[in-house]
C-alpha positions as CSV (number, residue, x, y, z in Angstrom):
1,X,-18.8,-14.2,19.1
2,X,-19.3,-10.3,19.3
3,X,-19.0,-8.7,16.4
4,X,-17.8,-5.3,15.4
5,X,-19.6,-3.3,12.6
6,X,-18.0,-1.3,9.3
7,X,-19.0,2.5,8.4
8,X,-18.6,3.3,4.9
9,X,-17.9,7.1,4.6
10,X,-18.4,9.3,1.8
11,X,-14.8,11.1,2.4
12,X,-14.5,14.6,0.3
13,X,-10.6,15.4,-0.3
14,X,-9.4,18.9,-1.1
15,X,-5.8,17.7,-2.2
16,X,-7.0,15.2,-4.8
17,X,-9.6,18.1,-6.5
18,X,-8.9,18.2,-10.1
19,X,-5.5,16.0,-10.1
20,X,-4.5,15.4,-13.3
21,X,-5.7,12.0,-13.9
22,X,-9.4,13.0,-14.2
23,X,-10.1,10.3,-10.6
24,X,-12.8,11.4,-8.1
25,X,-11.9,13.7,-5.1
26,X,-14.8,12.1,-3.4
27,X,-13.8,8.5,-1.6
28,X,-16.2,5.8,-0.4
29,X,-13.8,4.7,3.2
30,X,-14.9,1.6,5.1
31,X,-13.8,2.2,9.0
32,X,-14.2,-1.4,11.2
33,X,-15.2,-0.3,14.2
34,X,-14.7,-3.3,17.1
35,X,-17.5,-4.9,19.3
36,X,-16.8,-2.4,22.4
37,X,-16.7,0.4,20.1
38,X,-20.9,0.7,21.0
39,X,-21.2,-0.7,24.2
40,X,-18.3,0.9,26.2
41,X,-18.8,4.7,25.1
42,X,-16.0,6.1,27.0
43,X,-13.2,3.8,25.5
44,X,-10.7,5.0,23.1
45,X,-8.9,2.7,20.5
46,X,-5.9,2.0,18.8
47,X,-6.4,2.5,14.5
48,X,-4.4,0.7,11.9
49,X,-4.9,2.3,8.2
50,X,-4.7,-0.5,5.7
51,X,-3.8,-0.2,2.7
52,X,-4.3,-2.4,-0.4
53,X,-2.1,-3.8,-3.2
54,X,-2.2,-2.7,-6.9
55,X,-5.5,-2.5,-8.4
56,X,-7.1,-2.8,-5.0
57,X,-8.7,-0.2,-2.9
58,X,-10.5,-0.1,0.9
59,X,-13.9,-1.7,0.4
60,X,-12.2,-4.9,-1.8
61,X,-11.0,-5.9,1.2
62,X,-14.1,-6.2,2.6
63,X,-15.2,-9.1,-0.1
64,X,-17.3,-12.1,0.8
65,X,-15.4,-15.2,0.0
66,X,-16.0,-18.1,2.2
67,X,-12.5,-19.6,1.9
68,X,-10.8,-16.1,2.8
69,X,-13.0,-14.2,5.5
70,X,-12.8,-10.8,5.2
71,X,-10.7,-8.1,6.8
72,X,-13.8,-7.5,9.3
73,X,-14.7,-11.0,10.0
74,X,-11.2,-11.8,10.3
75,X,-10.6,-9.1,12.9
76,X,-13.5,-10.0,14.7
77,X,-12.4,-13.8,15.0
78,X,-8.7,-12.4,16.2
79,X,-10.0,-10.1,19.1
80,X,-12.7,-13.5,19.7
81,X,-9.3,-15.1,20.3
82,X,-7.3,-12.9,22.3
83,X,-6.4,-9.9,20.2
84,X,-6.9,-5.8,21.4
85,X,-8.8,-4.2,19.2
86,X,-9.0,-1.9,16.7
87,X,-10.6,0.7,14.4
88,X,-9.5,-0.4,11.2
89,X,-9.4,2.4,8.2
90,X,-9.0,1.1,4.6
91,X,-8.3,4.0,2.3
92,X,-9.3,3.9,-1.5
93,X,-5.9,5.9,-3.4
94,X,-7.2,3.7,-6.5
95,X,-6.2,5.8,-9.9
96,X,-7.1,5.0,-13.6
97,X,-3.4,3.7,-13.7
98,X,-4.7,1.0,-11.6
99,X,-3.1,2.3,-8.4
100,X,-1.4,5.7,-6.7
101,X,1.7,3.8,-4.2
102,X,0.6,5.9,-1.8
103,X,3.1,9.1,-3.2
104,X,2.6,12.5,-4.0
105,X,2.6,12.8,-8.5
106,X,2.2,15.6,-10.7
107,X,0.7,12.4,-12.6
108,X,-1.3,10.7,-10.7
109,X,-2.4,13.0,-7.5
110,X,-1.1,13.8,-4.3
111,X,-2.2,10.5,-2.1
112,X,0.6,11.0,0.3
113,X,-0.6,14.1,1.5
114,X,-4.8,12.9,1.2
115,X,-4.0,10.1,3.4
116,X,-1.3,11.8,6.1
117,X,-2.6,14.9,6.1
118,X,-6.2,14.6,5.6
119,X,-7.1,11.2,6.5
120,X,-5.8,10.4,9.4
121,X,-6.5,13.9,11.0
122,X,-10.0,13.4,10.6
123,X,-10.4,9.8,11.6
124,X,-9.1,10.5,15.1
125,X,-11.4,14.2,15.1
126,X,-14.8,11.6,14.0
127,X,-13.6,8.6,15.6
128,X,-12.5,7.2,19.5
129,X,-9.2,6.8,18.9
130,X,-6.0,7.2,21.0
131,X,-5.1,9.7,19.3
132,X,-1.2,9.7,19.2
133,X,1.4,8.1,17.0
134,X,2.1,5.8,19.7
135,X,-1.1,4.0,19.1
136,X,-1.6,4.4,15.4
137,X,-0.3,1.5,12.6
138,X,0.1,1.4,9.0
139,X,-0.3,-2.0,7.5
140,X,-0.3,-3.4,3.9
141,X,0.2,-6.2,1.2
142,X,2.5,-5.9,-2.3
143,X,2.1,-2.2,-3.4
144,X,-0.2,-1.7,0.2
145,X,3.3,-2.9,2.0
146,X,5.4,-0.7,0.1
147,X,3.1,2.1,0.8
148,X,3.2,1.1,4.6
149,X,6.6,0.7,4.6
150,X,7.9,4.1,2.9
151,X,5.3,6.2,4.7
152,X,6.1,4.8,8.0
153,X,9.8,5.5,7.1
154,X,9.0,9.4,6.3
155,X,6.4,10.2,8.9
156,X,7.5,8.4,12.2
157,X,5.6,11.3,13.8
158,X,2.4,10.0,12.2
159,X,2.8,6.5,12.8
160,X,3.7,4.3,15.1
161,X,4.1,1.0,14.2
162,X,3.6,-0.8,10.7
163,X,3.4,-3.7,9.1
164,X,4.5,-4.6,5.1
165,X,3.0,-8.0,3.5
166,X,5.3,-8.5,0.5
167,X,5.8,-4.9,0.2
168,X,7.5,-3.7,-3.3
169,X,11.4,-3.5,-3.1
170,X,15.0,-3.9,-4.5
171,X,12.8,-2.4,-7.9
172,X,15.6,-4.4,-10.1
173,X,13.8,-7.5,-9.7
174,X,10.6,-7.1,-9.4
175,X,9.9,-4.3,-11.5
176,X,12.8,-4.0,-14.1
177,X,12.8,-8.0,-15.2
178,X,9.0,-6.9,-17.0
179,X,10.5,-3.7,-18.9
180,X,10.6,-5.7,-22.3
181,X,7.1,-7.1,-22.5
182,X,5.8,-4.1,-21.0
183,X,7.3,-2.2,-23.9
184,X,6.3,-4.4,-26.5
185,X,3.3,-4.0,-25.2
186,X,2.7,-0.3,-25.0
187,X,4.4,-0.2,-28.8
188,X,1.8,-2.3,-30.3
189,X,-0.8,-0.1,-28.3
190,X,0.5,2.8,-30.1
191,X,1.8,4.6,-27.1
192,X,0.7,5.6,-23.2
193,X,-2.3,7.1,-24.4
194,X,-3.8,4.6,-26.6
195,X,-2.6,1.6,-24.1
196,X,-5.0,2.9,-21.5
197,X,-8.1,3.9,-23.8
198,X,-8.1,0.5,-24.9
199,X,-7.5,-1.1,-21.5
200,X,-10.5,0.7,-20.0
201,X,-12.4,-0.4,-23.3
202,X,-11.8,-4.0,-22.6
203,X,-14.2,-6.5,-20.9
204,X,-11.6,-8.6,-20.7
205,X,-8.3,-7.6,-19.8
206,X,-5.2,-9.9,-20.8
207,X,-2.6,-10.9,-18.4
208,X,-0.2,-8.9,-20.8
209,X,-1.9,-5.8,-21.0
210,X,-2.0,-5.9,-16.6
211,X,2.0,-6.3,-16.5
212,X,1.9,-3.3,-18.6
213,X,0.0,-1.4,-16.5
214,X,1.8,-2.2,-13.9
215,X,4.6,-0.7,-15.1
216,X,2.9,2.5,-16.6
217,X,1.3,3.0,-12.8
218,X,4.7,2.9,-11.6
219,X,6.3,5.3,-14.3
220,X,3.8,7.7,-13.2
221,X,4.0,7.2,-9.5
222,X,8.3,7.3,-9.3
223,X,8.9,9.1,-12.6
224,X,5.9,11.6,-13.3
225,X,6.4,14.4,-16.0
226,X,4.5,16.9,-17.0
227,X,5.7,17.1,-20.7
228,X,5.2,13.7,-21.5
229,X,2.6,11.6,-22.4
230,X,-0.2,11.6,-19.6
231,X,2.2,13.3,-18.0
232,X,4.2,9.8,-17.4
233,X,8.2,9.4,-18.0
234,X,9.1,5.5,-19.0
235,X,12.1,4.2,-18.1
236,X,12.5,3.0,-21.5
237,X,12.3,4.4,-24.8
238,X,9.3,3.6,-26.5
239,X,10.5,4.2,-29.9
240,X,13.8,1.8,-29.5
241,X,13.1,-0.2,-26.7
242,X,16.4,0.8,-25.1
243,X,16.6,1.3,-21.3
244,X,16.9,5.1,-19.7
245,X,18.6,4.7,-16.6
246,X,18.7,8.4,-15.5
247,X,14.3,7.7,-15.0
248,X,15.2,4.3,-13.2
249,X,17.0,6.0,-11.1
250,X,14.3,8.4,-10.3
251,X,12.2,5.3,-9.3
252,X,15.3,3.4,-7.4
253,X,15.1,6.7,-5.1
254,X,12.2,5.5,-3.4
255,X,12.5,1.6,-3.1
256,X,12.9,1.3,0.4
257,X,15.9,-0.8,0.5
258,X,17.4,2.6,-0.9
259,X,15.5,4.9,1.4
260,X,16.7,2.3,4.7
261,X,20.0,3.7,5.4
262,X,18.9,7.2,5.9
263,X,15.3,6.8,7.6
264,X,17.0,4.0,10.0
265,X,15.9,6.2,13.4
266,X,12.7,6.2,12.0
267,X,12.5,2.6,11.5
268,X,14.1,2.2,15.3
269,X,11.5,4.5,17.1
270,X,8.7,2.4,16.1
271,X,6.9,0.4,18.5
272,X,6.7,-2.7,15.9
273,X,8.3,-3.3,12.3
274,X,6.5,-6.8,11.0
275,X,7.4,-7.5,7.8
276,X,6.7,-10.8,5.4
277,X,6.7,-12.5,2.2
278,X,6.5,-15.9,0.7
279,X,9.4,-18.0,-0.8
280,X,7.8,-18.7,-3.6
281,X,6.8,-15.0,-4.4
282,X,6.1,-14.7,-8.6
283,X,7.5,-10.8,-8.4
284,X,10.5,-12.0,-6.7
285,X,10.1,-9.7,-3.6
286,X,11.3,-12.4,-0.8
287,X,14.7,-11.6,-2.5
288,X,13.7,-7.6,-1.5
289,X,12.8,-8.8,1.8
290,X,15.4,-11.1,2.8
291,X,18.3,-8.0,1.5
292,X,15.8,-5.2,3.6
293,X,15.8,-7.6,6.7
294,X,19.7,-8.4,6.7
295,X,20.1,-4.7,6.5
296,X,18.2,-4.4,9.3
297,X,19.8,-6.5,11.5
298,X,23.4,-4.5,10.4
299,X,21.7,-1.5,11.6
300,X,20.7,-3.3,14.7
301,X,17.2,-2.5,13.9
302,X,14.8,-4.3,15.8
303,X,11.9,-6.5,13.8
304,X,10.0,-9.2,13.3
305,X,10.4,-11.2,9.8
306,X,8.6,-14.3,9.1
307,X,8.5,-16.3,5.4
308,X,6.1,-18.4,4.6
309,X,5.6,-21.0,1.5
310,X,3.2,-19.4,-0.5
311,X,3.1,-16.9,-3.4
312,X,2.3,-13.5,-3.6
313,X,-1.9,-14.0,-4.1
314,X,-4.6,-14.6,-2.3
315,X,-2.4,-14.4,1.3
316,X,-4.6,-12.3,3.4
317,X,-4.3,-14.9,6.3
318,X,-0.8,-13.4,6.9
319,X,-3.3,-10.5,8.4
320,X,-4.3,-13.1,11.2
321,X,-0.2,-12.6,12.3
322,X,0.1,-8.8,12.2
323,X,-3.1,-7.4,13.3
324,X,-2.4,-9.1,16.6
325,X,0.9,-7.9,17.0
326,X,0.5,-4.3,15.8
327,X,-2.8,-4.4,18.4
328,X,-0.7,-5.6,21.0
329,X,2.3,-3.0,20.2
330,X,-0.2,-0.4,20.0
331,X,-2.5,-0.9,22.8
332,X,0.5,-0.2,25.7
């Protein structure tokens, strides 16, 4: 079997400089670069960015595991089989809140703009790609598939086709249901601050302390503030415990299955929409898919939806599905 080979670049941002959570502006990128990539010197390729889920950043999903190839061996055993192929571009938007969705915040950084903006300009000026939206995917599992999802909703110009693995949506269930214990949590910490000193400080992090990171990463993704604490607004009150619906609703702005009805031409010029999840997801997000899909098909948006009986971890075979179909879409 021919193999490709993976760059890791040293990539130097200008919009993350100095952002407010004290993270490096410097990025280590891994780009997959196919088997034809050095032998046919004149060719030009498709690229699908790839992003990761919560916690995760590019070069994690390069790990060795011999039950779960990586995302490099995996693509080189698809095109073995059949598939076009691809550059493949996995950015690292990891923050000290364990994660950046892929948004523009006063808290967090501007990683919207790093990766449309910067990013993917530069990939196609260093790299053989086709160098048009037409041939250029998004792709990406749990927070990775929301970030797929909304930027591929916003920037149709940029992207062409996308794919969202369990992507984060209808926020009531799978982010609202873990307000309480995330509370308690950050109460007993002593407040934001505190909470994440002590998180870092940890060898060992408890299952506890990650659901209420979670939530803090998503406070200051969808609700940043720049008077609060760590510049963070929480949809609850810290001191009571009693919900503030007025910041949920600043985060219920962007769930895509609120953003749908108005970004429904974008959704309809792209060359491929894949989305999946598994029935038995623990965050509850085939309930998100299934109401995102059916609104789909009301709009008469064409897609491709596929469940599958599995959870919501370790599922990066669902990659061996949409790799193939967003080469194909964006290899015509």
């Amino acid at each position: 079997m021919k193999r490709g080979r993976v760059e890791v670049v040293a990539f130097e941002s200008d919009v993350l400089r100095g952002n407010a959570a004290g993270d490096p502006h410097v990025r280590r990128v891994p780009i997959y670069l196919p088997p034809s990539y050095d032998t046919a010197p004149a060719k030009r390729f498709p690229v699908v960015h790839v992003l990761t889920g919560f916690t995760g950043r590019g070069r994690m999903l390069l790990n060795d595991n011999p039950w779960s190839p990586s995302l490099d061996d995996r693509m080189d055993a698809l095109i073995a089989a059949g598939s076009p192929e691809l550059i493949l571009v996995m950015p690292d938007c990891f923050t000290r809140f364990g994660g950046s969705q892929y948004v523009d915040s006063t808290a967090t950084g501007r990683y919207e703009t790093h990766l449309v903006k910067e990013l993917v300009p530069w990939v196609d000026a260093h790299y053989r790609t086709l160098a048009a939206r037409e041939h250029r995917g998004i792709a990406g599992k749990s927070s990775g598939g929301f970030g797929a999802m909304r930027l591929g909703m916003l920037h149709p110009d940029v992207f062409g086709a996308l794919a969202c693995h369990s992507g984060d949506m209808l926020f009531e269930y799978c982010y609202a249901v873990d307000f309480p214990k995330a509370c308690s949590v950050l109460q007993a910490a002593g407040g934001v601050r505190r909470f994440l000193e002590a998180f870092e400080a940890k060898p060992q992090k408890p299952k506890d302390d990650f659901l209420a990171l979670n939530i803090l990463a998503m406070a200051a993704c969808y609700s940043p503030e720049p008077k609060a604490e760590m510049g963070v607004d929480l949809p609850f009150d810290l001191g009571t415990g009693l919900p503030r619906p007025a910041v949920f609703e600043r985060w219920l702005a962007v769930d895509p299955l609120r953003l749908l009805p108005a970004r429904a031409e974008a959704l309809r010029s792209l060359r491929l929409l894949y989305i999946d999840c598994g029935t038995k997801d623990e965050f509850h997000l085939h309930h998100g898919a299934r109401a995102f899909t059916a609104e789909l098909k009301k709009l008469g948006i064409d897609h491709r939806y596929e469940e599958f009986d599995d959870g919501h971890m370790n599922v990066p075979y669902r990659y061996d599905a949409s790799l193939p179909a967003l080469a194909r879409a964006l290899s015509t």
